[in-house]
C-alpha positions as MATLAB code, in Angstrom:
seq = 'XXXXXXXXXXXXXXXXXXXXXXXXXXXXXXXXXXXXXXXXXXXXXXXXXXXXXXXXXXXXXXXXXXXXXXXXXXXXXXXXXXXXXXXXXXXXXXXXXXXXXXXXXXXXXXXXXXXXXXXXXXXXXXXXXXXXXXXXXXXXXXXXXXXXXXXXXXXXXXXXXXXXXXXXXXXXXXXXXXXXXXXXXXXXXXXXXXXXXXXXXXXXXXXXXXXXXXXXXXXXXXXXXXXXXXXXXXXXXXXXXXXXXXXXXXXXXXXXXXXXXXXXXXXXXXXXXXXXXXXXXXXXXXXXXXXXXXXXXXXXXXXXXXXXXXXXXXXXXXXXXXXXXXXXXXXXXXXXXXXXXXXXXXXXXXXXXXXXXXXXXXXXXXXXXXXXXXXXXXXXXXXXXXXXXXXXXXXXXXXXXXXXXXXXXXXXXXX';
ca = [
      27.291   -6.126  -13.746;
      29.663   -8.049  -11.663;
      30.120   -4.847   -9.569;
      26.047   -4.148   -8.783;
      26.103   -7.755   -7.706;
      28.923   -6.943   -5.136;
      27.312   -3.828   -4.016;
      24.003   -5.694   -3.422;
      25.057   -8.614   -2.004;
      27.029   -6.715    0.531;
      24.596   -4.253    1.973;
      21.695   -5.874    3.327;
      19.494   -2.449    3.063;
      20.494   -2.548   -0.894;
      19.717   -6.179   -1.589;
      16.393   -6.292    0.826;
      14.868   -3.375   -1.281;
      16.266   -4.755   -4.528;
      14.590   -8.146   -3.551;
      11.066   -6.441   -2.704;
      11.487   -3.964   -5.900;
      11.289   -6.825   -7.575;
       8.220   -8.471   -5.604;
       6.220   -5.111   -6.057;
       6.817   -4.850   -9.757;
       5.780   -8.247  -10.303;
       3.028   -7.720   -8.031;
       2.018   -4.443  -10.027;
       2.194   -6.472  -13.336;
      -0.075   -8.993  -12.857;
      -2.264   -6.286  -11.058;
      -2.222   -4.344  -14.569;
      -2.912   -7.433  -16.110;
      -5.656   -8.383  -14.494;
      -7.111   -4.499  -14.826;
      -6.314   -5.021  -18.766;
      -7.844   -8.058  -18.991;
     -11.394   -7.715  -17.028;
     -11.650   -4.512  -19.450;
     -11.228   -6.149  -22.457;
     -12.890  -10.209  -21.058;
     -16.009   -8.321  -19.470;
     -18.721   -5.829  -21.366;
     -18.563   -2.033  -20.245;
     -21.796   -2.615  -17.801;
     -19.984   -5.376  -16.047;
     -16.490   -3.843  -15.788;
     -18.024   -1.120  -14.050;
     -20.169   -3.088  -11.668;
     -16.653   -5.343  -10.999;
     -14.379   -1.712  -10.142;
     -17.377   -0.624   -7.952;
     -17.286   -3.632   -5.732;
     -13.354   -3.625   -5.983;
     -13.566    0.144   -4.537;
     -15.691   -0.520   -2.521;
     -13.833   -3.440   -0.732;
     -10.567   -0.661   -0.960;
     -12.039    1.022    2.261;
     -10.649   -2.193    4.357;
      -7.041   -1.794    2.904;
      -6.274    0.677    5.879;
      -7.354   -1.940    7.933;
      -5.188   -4.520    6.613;
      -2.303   -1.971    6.325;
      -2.296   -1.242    9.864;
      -2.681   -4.917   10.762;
       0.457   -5.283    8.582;
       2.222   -2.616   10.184;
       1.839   -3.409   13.818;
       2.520   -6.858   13.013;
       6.094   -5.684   11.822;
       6.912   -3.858   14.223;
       6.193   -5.849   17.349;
       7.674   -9.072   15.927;
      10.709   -6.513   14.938;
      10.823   -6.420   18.700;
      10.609   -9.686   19.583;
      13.043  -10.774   17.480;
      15.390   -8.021   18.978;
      15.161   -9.682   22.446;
      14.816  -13.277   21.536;
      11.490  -13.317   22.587;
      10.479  -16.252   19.995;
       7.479  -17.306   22.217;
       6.095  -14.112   21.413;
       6.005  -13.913   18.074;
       3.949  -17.456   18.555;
       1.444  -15.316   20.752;
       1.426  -12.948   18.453;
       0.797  -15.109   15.804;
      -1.517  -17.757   16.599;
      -3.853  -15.238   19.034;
      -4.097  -12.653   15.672;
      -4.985  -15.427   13.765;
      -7.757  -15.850   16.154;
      -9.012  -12.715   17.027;
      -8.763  -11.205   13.461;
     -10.832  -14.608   12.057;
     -13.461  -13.665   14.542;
     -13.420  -10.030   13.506;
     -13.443  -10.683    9.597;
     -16.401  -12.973    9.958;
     -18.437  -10.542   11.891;
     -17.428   -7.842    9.066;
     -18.509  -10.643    7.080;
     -21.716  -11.855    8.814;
     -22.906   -7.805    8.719;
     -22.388   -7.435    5.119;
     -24.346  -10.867    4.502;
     -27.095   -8.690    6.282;
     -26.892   -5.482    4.531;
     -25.965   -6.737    1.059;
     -29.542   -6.151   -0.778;
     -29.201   -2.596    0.911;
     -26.266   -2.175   -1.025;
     -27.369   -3.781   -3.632;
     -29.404   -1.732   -4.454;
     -27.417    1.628   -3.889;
     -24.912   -0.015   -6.850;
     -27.983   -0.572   -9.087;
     -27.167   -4.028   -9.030;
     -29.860   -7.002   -9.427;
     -28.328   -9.365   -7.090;
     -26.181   -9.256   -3.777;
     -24.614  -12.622   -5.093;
     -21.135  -10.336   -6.287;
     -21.361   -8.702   -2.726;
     -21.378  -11.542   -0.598;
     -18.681  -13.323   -3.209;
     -16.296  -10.520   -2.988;
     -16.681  -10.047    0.731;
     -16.394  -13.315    1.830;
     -12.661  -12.300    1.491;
     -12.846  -10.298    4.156;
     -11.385  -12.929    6.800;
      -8.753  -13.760    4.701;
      -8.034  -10.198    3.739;
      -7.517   -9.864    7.570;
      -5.139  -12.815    8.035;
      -2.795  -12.121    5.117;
      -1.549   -9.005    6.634;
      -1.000  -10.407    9.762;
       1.387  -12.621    7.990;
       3.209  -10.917    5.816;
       3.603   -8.495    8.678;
       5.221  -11.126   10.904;
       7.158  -12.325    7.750;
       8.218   -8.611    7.462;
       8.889   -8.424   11.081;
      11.183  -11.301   10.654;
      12.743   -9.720    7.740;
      12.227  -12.618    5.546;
      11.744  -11.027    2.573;
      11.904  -13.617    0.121;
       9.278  -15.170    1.015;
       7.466  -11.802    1.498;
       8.200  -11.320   -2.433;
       6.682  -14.316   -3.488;
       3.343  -14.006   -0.872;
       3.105  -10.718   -2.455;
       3.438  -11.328   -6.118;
       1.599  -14.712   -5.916;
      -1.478  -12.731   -4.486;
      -1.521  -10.889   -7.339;
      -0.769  -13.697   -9.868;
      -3.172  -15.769   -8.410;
      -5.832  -13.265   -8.783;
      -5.168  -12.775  -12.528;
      -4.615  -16.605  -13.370;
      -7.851  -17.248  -11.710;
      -9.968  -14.051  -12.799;
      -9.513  -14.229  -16.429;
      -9.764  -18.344  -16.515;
     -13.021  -18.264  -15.259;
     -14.578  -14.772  -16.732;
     -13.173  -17.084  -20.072;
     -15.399  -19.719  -19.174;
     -18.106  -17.587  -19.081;
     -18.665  -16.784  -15.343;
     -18.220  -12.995  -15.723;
     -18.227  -10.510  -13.044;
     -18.286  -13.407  -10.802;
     -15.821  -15.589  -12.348;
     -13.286  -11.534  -11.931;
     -14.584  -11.636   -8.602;
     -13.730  -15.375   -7.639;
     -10.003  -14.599   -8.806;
     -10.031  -12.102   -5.905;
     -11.551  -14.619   -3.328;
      -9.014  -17.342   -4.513;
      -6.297  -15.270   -4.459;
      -6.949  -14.417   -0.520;
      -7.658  -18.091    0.037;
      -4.522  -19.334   -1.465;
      -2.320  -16.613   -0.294;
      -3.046  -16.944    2.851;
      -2.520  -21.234    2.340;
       1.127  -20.338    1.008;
       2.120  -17.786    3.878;
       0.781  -20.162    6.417;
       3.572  -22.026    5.103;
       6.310  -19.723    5.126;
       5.482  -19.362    8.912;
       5.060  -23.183    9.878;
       8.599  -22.585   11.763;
       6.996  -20.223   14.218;
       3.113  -22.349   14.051;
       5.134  -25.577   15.220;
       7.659  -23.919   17.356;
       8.276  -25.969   20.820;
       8.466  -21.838   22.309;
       5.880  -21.522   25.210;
       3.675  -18.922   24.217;
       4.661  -16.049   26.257;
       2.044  -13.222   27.281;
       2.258  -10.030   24.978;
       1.762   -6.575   25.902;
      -2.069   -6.023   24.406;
      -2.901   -2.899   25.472;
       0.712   -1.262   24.082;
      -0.105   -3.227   20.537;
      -3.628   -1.599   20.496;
      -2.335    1.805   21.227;
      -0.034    1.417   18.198;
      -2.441    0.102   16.362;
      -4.288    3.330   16.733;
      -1.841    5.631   16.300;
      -0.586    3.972   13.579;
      -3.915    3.868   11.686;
      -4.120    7.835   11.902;
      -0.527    8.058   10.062;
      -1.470    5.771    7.570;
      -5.032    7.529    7.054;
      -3.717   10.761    7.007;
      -0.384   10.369    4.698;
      -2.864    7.948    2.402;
      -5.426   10.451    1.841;
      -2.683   13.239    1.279;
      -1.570   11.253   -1.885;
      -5.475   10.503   -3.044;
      -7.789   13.504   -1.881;
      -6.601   15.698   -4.776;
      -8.391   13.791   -7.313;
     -11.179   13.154   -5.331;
     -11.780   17.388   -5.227;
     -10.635   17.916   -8.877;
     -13.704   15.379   -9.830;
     -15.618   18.309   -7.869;
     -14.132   21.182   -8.956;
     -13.137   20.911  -12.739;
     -14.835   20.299  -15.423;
     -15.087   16.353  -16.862;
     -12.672   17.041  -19.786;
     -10.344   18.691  -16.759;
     -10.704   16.237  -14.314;
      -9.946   13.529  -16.937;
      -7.016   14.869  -17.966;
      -5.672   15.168  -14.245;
      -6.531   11.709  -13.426;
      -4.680   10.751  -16.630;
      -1.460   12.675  -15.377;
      -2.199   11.698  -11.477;
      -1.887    7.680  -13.056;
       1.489    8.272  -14.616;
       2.386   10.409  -11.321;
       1.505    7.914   -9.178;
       4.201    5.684  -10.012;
       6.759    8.127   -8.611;
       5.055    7.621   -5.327;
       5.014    3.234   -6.096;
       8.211    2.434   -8.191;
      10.334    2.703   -4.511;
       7.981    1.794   -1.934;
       9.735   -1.256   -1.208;
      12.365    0.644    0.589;
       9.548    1.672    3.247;
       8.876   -1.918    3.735;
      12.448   -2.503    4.355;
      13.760    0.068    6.513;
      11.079   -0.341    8.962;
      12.006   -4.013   10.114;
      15.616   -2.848   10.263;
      14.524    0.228   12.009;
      12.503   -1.121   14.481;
      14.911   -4.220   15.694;
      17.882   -1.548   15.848;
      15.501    0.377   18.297;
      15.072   -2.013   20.305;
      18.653   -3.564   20.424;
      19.463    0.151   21.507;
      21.592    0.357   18.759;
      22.029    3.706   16.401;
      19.593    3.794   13.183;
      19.001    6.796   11.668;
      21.783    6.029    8.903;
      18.832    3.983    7.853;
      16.785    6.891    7.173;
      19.574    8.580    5.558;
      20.045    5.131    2.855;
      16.323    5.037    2.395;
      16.043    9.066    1.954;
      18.751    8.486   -0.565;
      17.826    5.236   -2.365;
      14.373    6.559   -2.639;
      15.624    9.926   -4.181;
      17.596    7.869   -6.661;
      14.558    5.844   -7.869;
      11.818    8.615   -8.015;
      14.125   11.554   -9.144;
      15.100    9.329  -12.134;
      11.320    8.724  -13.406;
      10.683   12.214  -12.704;
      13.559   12.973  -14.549;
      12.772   10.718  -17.485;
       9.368   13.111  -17.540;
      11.100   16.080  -17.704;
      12.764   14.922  -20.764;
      10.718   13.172  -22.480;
       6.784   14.009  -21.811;
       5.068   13.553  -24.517;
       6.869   10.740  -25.848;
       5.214    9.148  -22.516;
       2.206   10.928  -22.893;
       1.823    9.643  -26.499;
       3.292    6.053  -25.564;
       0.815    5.466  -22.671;
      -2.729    7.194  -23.615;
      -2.306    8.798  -27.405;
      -2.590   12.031  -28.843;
      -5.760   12.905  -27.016;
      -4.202   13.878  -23.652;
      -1.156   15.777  -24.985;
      -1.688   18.875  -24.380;
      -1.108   17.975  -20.339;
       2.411   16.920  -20.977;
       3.945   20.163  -19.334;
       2.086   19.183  -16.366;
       3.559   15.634  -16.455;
       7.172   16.301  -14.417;
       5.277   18.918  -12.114;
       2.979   16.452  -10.790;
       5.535   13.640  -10.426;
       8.114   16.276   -8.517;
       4.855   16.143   -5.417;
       4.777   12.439   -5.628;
       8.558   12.192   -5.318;
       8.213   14.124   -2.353;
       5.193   11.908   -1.111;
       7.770    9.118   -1.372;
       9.820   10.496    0.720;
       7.635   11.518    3.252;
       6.639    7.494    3.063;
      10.015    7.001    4.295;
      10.389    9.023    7.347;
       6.654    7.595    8.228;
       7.725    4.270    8.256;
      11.055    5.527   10.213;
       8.924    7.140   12.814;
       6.253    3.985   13.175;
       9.140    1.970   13.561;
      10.893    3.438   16.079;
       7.699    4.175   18.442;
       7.692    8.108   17.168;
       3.844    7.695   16.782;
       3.180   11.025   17.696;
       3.850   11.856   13.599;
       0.037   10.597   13.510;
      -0.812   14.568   14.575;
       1.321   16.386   12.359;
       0.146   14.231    9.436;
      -3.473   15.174   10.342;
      -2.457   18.566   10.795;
      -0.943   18.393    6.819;
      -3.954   16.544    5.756;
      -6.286   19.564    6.590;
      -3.745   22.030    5.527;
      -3.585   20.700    2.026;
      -7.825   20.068    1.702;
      -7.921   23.769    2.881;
      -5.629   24.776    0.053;
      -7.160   22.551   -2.663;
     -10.572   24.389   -1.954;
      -9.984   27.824   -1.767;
      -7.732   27.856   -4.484;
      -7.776   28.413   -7.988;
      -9.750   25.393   -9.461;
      -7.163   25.022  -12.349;
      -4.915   21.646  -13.067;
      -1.514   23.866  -12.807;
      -2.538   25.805   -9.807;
      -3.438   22.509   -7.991;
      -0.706   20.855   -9.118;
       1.856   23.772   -7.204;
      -0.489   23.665   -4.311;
       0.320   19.696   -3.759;
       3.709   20.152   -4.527;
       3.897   22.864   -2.004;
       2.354   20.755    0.061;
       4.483   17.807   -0.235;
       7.481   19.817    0.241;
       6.109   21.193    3.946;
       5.456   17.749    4.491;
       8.954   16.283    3.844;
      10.403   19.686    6.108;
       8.418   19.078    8.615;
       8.634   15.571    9.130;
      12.327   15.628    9.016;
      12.043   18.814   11.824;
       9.954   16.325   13.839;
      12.317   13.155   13.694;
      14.973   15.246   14.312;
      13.935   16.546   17.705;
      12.984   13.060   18.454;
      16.644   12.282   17.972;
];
């Protein structure tokens, strides 16, 4: 034990991710809590009317992740050169610009809400325009955290992550208890934005009340990243998320359920080591810019992420059906075989997520175009071929695999 403390404590790549491994869990715990919960709390009409809404508000997390992302890597930067004032810039001219933008968001879906509405068969907008008034906030916590991860803080990353989520449970099920129902599921979501944002503001009242002169930042170079680095992370997310999206098409219900059941337990082969992607870019990025060599940071990521995803996919290799059983009964058994297969793709999704990050980080943004060029690759494959779950469970693998060759072709030539 004594030994794994050493370890840790002495490489800062190691006890980072171990830090943030520990943030996401927590993070994904209360998330499953609050999932569990609203299920059992809310009737079956209303639990589906408070997942719709949730879904629907999903389509601005690419938003927010590129917000996050760009926000890491130009404070990576800045922090390279010194350039404190910047990060100030940075900071207090996001906050404004992205409060502006999340209102208008806001103010728009104010003005469409009994059109959609109605679409979601509901009988009042009040849930929209409750959800959505998140929307601002939802914008500025990812500008934070960014900065935060920028800064490589990240303890104080961990807990603005897993209070987000434990504020959202806390105050979801206390009020659906007093008998405020979808909304009282919905305010926990609000709340959580709200005070999430309160407690990051916090973490960052260093850089808020720094005496720095606000220097000038290079606008037009963080919008060009922005974009490029929204086509990466729309292309690599709908890699991991358009397969069940076509099996709902192309299988039959018992089929598709059955996949989704196996693409759940799959998924957290892509999740459990995600935290090394949030690390390694920081470090990454302010080794770039310091000129210094980084691509043994690839190479401990590549490996540390390997280490954490073989081992669950390994664990499903031996034991299916005792997970199977553990997690959904008897009545989805007879996909066990299937189980390992379909966590072997996401293992090499996760490390694909890796070399992404690398590649953002470093300026390689160019990856955005090969990721596209995968994306339409793999929806090619997924339609014309056999509309079976093990046939499109070899196709994603296969895909995957590509993926992870020829992203590692690409970085290095960029070497």
């Amino acid at each position: 034990m004594n030994s794994l403390k050493t370890v840790i404590s002495k490489h800062g790549l190691f006890r980072d991710t171990f830090i943030m491994m520990v943030a996401v869990t927590l993070s994904n715990f209360f998330n499953y809590l609050y999932q569990l919960s609203m299920g059992r709390l809310l009737t079956p009409v209303e639990y589906g009317e408070l997942f719709s809404l949730l879904s629907l508000l999903y389509i601005f997390s690419m938003f927010s992740m590129t917000i996050n992302t760009s926000m890491t890597k130009f404070t990576a930067a800045y922090k390279a050169k010194g350039e404190l004032g910047k990060v100030k810039t940075l900071l207090i001219q996001g906050t404004k610009k992205l409060t502006l933008m999340g209102t208008a968001i806001y103010l728009t879906v104010v003005l469409t809400s009994p059109f959609i509405a109605k679409f979601l068969n509901m009988n009042t907008p009040t849930p929209i325009l409750l959800l959505f008034a998140s929307i601002p906030f939802g914008f500025l916590l990812p500008l934070y955290q960014g900065i935060l991860r920028g800064l490589q803080r990240f303890e104080l990353l961990g807990v603005s992550l897993s209070s987000w989520s434990f504020f959202k449970l806390f105050f979801g099920v206390a009020l659906v208890l007093l008998g405020f129902g979808v909304l009282g599921g919905l305010s926990g979501v609000f709340l959580a934005h709200v005070l999430g944002v309160f407690i990051t503001v916090i973490f960052l009242r260093d850089i808020f009340t720094s005496k720095a002169d606000g220097e000038k930042i290079e606008l037009r170079a963080l919008l060009n990243y922005s974009g490029m680095a929204f086509l990466a992370i729309f292309a690599y997310t709908t890699m991991w998320n358009i397969d069940v999206i076509l099996v709902k098409h192309y299988l039959s219900p018992l089929e598709a359920g059955q996949y989704s059941a196996i693409s759940v337990l799959g998924k957290i082969v892509l999740f459990a080591p995600a935290a090394v992607g949030m690390v390694i870019f920081p470090k990454a990025a302010e080794m770039h810019e310091k000129g210094e060599e980084h691509f043994h940071v690839l190479l401990k990521g590549l490996a540390l992420t390997l280490l954490i995803s073989g081992g669950i996919v390994l664990a499903y290799a031996l034991f299916p059906e005792f997970v199977i059983k553990f997690i959904y009964g008897e009545k989805y058994l007879s996909v066990a075989p299937y189980l390992w297969r379909y966590g072997l793709a996401m293992m090499f999704f996760s490390l694909a997520s890796v070399m992404v990050n690398y590649s953002l980080s470093i300026n390689k943004t160019n990856i955005s175009f090969y990721l596209l060029g995968l994306l339409a690759t793999e929806i090619v494959l997924l339609s014309l071929g056999s509309k079976n779950i093990p046939t499109i469970i070899n196709m994603l693998t296969g895909v995957s695999i590509l993926m992870v060759i020829v992203l590692f072709i690409y970085i290095g030539r960029q070497k």
